[in-house]
C-alpha positions in Angstrom: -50.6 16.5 -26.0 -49.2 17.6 -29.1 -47.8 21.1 -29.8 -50.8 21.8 -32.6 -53.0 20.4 -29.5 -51.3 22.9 -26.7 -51.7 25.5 -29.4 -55.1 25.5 -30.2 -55.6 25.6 -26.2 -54.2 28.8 -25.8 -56.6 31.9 -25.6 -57.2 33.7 -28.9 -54.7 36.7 -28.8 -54.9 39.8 -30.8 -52.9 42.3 -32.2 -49.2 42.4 -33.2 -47.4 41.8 -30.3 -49.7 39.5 -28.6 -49.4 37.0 -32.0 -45.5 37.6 -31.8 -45.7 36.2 -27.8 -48.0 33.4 -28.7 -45.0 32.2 -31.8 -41.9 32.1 -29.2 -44.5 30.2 -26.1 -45.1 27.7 -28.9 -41.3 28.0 -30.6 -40.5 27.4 -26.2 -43.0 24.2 -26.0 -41.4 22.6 -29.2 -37.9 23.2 -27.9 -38.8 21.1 -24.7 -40.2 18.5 -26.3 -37.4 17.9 -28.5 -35.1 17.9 -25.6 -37.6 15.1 -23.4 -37.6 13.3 -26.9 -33.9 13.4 -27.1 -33.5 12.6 -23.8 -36.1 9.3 -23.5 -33.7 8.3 -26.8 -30.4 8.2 -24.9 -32.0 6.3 -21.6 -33.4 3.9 -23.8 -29.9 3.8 -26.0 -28.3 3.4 -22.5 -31.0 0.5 -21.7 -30.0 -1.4 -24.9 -26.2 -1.3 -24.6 -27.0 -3.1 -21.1 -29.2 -5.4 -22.3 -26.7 -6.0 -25.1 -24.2 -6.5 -22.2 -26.0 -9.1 -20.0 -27.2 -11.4 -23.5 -23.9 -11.2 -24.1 -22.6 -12.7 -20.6 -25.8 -14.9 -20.9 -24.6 -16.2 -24.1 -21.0 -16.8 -23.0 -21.9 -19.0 -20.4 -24.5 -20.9 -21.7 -22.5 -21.5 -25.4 -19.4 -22.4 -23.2 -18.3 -24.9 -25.7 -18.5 -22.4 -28.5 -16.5 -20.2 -26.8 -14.2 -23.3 -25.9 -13.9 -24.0 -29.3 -13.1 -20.7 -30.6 -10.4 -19.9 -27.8 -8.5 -23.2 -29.2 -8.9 -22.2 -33.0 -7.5 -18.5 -31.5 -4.7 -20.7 -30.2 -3.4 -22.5 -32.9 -3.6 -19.8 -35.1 -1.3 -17.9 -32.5 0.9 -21.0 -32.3 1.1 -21.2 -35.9 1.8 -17.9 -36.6 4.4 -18.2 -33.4 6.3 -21.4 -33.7 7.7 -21.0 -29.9 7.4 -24.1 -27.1 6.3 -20.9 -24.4 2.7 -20.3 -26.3 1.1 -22.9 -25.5 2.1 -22.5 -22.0 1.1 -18.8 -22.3 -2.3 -19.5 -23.6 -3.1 -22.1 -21.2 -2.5 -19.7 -18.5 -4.6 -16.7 -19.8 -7.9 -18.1 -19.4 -6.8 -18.2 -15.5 -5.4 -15.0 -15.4 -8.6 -13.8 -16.9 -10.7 -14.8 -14.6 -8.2 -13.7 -11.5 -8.4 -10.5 -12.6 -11.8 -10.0 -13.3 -13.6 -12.3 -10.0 -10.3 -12.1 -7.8 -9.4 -8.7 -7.1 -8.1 -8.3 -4.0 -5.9 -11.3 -4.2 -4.0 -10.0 -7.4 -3.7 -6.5 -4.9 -1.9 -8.4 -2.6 0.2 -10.6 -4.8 1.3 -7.3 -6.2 2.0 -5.8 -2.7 3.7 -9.1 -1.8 6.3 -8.7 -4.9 6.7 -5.6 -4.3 7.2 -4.7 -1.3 9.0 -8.2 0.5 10.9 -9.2 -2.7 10.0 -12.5 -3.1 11.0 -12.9 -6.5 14.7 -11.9 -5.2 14.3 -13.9 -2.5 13.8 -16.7 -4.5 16.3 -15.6 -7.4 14.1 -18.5 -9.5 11.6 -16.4 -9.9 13.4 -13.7 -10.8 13.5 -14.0 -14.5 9.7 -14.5 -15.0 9.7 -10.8 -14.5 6.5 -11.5 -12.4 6.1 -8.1 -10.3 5.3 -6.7 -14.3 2.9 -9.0 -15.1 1.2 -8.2 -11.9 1.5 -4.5 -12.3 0.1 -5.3 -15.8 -3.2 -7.4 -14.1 -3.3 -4.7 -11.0 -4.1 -2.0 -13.6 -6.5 -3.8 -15.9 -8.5 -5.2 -12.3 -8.9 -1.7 -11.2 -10.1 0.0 -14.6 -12.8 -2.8 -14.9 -13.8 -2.9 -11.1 -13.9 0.9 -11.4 -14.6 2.5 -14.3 -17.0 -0.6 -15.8 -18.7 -3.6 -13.2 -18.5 -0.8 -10.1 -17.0 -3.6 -7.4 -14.9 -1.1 -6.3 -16.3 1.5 -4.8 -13.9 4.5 -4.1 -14.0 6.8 -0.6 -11.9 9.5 1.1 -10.6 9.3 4.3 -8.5 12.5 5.9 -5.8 9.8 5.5 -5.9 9.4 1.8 -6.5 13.0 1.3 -2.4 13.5 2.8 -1.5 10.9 0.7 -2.7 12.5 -2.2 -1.1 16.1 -1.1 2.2 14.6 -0.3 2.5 12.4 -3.2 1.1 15.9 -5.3 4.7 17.4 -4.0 6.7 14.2 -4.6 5.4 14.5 -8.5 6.2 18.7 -8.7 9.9 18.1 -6.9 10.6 15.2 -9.5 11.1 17.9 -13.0 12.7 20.6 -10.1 15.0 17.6 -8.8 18.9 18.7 -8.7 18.8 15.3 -10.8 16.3 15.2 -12.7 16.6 11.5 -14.7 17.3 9.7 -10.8 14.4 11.4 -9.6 12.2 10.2 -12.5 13.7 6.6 -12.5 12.5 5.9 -9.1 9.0 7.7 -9.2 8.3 5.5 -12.6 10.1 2.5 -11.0 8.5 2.8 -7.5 6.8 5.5 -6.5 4.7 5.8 -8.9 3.1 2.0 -7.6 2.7 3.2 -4.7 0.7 6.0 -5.7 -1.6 3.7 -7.5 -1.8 0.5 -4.9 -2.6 3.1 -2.2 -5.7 3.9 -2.4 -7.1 0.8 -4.6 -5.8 -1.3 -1.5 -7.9 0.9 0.9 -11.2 0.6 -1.7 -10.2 -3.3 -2.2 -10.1 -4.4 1.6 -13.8 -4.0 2.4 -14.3 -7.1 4.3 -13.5 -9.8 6.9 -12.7 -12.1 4.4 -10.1 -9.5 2.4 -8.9 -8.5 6.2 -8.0 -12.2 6.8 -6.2 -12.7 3.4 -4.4 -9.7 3.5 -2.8 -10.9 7.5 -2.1 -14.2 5.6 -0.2 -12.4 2.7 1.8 -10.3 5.1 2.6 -13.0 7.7 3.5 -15.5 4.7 5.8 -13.6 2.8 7.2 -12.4 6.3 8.0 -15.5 7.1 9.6 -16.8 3.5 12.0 -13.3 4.1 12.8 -14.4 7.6 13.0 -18.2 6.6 15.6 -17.2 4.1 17.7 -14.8 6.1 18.3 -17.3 8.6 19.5 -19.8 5.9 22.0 -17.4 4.8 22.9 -16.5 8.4 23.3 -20.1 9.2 25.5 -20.5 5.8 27.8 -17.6 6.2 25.9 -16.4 3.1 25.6 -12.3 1.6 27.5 -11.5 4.8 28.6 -7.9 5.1 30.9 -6.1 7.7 31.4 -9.9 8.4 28.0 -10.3 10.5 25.5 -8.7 9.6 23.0 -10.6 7.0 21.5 -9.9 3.7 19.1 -11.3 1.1 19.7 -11.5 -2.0 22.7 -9.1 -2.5 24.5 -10.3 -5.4 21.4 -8.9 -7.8 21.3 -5.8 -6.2 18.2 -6.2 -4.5 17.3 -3.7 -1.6 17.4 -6.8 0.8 20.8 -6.5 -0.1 21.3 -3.9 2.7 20.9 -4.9 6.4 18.9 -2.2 7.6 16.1 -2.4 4.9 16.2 -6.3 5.6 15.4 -5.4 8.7 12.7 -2.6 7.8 11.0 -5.5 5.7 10.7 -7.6 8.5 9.9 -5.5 10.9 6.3 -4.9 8.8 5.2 -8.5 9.2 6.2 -8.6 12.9 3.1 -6.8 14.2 1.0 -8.4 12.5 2.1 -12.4 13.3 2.3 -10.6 17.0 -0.9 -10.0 16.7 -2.4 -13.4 16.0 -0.5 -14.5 18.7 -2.2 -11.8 21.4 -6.0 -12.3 19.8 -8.0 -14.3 21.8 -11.1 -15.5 19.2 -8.7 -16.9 16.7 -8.1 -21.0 17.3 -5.0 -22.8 19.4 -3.6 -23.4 16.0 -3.8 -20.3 14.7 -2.1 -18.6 17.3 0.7 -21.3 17.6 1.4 -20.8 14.1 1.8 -17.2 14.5 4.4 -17.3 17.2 6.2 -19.3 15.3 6.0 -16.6 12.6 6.7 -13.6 15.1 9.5 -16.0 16.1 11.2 -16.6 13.2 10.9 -13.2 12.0 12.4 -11.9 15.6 15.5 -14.1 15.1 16.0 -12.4 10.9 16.2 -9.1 13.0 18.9 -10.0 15.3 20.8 -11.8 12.0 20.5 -8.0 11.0 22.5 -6.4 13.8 20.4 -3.3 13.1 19.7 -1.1 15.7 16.6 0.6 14.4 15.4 -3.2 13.8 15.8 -4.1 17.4 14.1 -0.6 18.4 11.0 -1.7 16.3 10.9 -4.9 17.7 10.9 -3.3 21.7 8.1 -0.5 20.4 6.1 -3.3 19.0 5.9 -5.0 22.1 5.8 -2.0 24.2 2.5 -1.2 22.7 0.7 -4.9 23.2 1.5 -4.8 26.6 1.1 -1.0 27.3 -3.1 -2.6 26.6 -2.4 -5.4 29.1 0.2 -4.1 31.9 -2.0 -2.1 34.9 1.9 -1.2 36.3 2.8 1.4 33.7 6.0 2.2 35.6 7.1 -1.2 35.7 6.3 -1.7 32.0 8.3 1.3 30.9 11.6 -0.2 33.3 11.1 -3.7 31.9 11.4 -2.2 28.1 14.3 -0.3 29.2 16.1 -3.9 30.1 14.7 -5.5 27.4 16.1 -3.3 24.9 19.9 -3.0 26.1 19.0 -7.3 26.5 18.4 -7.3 22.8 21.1 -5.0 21.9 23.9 -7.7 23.7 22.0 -10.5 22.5 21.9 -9.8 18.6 26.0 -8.9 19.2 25.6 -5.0 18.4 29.2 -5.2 20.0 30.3 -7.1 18.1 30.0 -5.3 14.5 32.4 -3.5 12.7 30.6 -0.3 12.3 29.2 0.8 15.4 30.5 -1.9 17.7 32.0 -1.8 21.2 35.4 -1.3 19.3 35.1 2.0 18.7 35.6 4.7 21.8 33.3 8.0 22.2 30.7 8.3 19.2 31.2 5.6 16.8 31.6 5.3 13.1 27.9 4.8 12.6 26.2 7.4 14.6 29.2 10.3 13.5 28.0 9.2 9.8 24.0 9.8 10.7 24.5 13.0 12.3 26.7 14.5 9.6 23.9 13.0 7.2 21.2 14.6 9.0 23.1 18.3 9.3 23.6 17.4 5.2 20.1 16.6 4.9 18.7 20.3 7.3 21.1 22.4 4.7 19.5 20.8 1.5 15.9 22.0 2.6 17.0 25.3 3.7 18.4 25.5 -0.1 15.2 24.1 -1.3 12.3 24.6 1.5 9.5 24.0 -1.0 10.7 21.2 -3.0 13.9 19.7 -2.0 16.5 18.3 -3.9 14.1 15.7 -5.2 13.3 12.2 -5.1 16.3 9.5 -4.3 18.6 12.4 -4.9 20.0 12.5 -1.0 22.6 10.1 -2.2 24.1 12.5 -5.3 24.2 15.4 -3.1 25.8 14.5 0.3 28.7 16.1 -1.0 27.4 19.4 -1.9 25.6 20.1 1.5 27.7 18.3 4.1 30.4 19.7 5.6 32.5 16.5 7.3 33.3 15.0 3.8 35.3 11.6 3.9 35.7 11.2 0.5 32.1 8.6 0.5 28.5 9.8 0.2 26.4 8.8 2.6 22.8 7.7 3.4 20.4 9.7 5.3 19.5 6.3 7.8 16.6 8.6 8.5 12.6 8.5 7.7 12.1 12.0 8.9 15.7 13.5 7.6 15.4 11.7 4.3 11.3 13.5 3.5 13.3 16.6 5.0 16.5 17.0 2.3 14.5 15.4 -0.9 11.2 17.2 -0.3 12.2 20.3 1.7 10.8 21.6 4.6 6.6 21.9 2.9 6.6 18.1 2.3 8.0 17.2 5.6 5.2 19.2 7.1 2.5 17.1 4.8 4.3 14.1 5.7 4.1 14.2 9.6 0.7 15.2 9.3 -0.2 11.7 6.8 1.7 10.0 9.7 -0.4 11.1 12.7 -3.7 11.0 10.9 -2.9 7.6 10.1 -1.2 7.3 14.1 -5.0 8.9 15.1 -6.6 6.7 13.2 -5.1 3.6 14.3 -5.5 4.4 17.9 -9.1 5.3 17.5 -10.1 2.2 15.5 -8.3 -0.1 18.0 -10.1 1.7 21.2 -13.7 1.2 19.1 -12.9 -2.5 18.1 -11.5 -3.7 21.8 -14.5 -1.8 23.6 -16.8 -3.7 21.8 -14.7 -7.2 20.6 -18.1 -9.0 20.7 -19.4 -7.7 18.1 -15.8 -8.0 15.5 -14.6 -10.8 14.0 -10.7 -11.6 15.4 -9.4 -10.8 12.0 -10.6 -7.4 12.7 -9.3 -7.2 16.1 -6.4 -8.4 15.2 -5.4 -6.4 12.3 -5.9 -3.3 14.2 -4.0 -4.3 16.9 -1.3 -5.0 14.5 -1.5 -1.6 12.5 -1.2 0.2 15.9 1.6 -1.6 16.6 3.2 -1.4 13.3 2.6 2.5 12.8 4.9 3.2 16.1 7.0 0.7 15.7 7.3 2.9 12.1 7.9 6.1 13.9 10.4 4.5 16.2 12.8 2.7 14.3 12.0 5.7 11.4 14.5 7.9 13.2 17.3 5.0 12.5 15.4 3.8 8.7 15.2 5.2 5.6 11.3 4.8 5.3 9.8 7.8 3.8 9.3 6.5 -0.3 8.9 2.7 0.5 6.2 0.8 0.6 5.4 0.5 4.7 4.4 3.4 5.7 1.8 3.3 2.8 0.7 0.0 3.6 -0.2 1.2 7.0 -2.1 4.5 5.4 -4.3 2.2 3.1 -5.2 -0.4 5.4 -6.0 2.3 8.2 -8.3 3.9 5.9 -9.7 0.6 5.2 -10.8 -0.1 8.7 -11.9 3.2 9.2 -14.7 2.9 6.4 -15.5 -0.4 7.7 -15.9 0.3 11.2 -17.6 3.3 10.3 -20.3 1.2 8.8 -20.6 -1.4 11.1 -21.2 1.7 14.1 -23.5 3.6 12.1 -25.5 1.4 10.2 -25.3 4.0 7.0 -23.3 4.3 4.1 -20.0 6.8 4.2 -19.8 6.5 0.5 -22.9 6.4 -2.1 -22.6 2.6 -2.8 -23.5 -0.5 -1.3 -22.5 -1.7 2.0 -20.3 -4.5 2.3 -21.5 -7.7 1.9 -19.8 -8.6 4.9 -20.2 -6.7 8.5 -18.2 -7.1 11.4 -20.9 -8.6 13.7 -20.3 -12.3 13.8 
């Protein structure tokens, strides 16, 4: 009905007031319609740009050869405008990279992570000048701004997990302009850290299925087992030896493998995991045999390592698989105890220069982590609420310790390291992250074994392996500097995962207002 309509349908009203109400009712009715009318031209503005959208995906595939013929036309002008051999090449793989990105995206996550985090393009110093973890930084971001922000694949959730993450890494970004230096501190958190903060969470939102379960226990086990494959070599060939027996990867481009301890923290990660496979029951024969040779090979890169917090990964690993099988707990706890003073004789802890039988009382080693440590307590009593700030241990050992001898030092500490370079407020935020993500892990592995029948074995087995690897974290985190690398963070996002997924597999309804996932874990 019109407004001259509404109008005349209104009871005759007299007098001056009474004709001033009946102007501002019909001044209110014309002010809503406009608004309905303005709003009914937006929806159907919004209805046209998708429309738009889908003839334009329409016509894309069913003009392929058009399109074909354009994308060469783009090409030779680009070639002609660039007379270089390498564009060809380029434009021949951008089509590919295209359609990774925009139908593929949790396999560009886990290339990404698989770069990243185990070095493979150090490992196999080929691949280092292709500068390939940039180019998948490069696809990460543009995969997550059009699953997110435009198609709506991903579908984003919080977890008390992520919600630490977000706190800590919150701190980690205030400490880095109040860091004692402040250009170290900003090189790693743009280098690094920074990655982390991103891949985090878009890992947790990406993994949504069995399927992206499964790949993501491949990625890990694979690029475990080109680390360990490749360590081993070098072992073998007397290669990027330091202290004359311990192994490295990769040492000569200054690559973090390049230090025997975070060797050994890489490789502990994947261990787990191919552990894992080996102790899952639904997968096949072959499966399994090929991850014991994994767990294998990665066991024997840990020895090569000499490290001690390696080897006390590897015995908490265990510990835990057969703490689930083992009635006897009292036996189980004296059969670790032998296992791990085996281990220490058999990967020739003796033997090393630092830290070996060859030094009486408290050795080199141990002296140099607890004068770290007292270095790291004084740094967070100087700076409780910030620290001295990210990767700035290193350039203040001096300042805060007093045994100097005439070397700065390492933390060799997880817990130390969060203590000195975030102060005593983000160690607090970190221990918390760790136990929800502890909590979590435990709880999601109780749910999954009680009722196995009704989860596929990659989801058996991947929460098998991310209880395991989260105390095997804690463990050998006392000895490791773990606290800004990539492990700990790994675990976080995929223990989120899981928790979404089993959450909607048990309840039937949706933790987040999206879709469930295509895949469940009944099979």
């Amino acid at each position: 009905m019109s407004l001259n309509g509404r109008s005349q349908a209104l009871p005759s009203l007299k007098g001056g007031g009474m004709y001033k109400q009946r102007i501002f009712f019909g001044m209110g009715l014309a002010f809503c319609e406009r608004v309905i009318a303005l709003k009914e031209r937006n929806m159907k503005i919004f209805y046209w740009f998708n429309e738009q959208a889908g003839l334009l995906l329409t016509r894309m595939k069913t003009h392929f050869v058009h399109a074909t013929a354009v994308f060469v036309g783009v090409c030779c002008l680009v070639w002609y405008c660039v007379p270089h051999p390498v564009i060809p090449l380029l434009m021949g793989i951008l089509p590919l990279a295209v359609l990774i990105t925009l139908y593929q995206p949790v396999l560009l996550g886990l290339l990404f992570i698989a770069f990243s985090f185990f070095r493979l393009h150090e490992v196999f110093s080929d691949l280092y000048s292709l500068k390939i973890p940039l180019l998948l930084s490069l696809g990460t971001l543009a995969t997550l701004s059009w699953h997110i922000g435009l198609s709506g694949k991903i579908k984003p959730f919080h977890s008390k997990e992520l919600g630490w993450f977000y706190g800590f890494f919150a701190l980690v970004l205030v400490g880095v302009p109040l860091a004692s230096n402040v250009g170290e501190a900003f090189a790693y958190f743009n280098n690094i850290y920074v990655k982390i903060g991103i891949m985090t969470p878009a890992l947790a939102w990406l993994l949504c299925s069995v399927r992206d379960y499964q790949r993501a226990l491949v990625m890990i086990c694979v690029s475990g087992f080109c680390v360990a494959l490749v360590t081993l070599l070098n072992k073998i060939n007397g290669i990027g030896l330091v202290e004359e027996t311990r192994v490295t990867v990769a040492r000569e481009l200054g690559s973090v493998l390049g230090d025997p301890n975070d060797l050994a923290l890489v490789l502990l990660f994947p261990f787990s995991f191919s552990l894992s496979i080996v102790m899952t029951k639904g997968f096949p024969k072959k499966v399994r045999f090929l991850g014991f040779i994994v767990a294998v090979a990665i066991f024997m890169a840990i020895i090569a390592t000499q490290s001690r917090g390696g080897l006390l990964g590897i015995v908490s690993g265990v510990f835990i698989f057969a703490w689930r099988r083992v009635q006897s707990k009292t036996l189980l706890v004296f059969v670790t105890g032998i296992l791990g003073f085996a281990l220490m004789i058999f990967a020739g802890i003796g033997g090393r220069k630092s830290g070996g039988a060859a030094e009486e009382g408290l050795d080199a080693s141990a002296q140099g982590r607890l004068f770290a440590w007292e270095a790291a307590f004084f740094m967070a009593v100087d700076n409780p609420f910030s620290g001295v700030g990210l990767n700035n241990f290193f350039f203040n050992y001096f300042y805060y310790s007093p045994h100097w001898d005439g070397l700065n030092h390492a933390v060799h500490s997880t817990w130390f390291g969060v203590l000195g370079e975030t102060g005593f407020v983000g160690l607090c935020v970190f221990l918390m992250m760790t136990f929800c993500v502890y909590r979590a892990a435990q709880k999601n592995v109780g749910i999954v074994m009680n009722a196995s029948k009704n989860y596929a074995p990659q989801v058996q087995c991947i929460c098998c392996g991310l209880h395991s690897g989260i105390v095997a974290f804690c463990v050998s985190g006392t000895f490791l500097t773990q606290g800004f690398t990539w492990p700990i963070y790994i675990l976080l996002a995929l223990s989120a995962s899981l928790s979404n997924f089993i959450y909607l597999c048990e309840s039937k309804e949706p933790l987040i207002l999206s879709k469930k996932p295509k895949e469940n874990g009944k099979h």
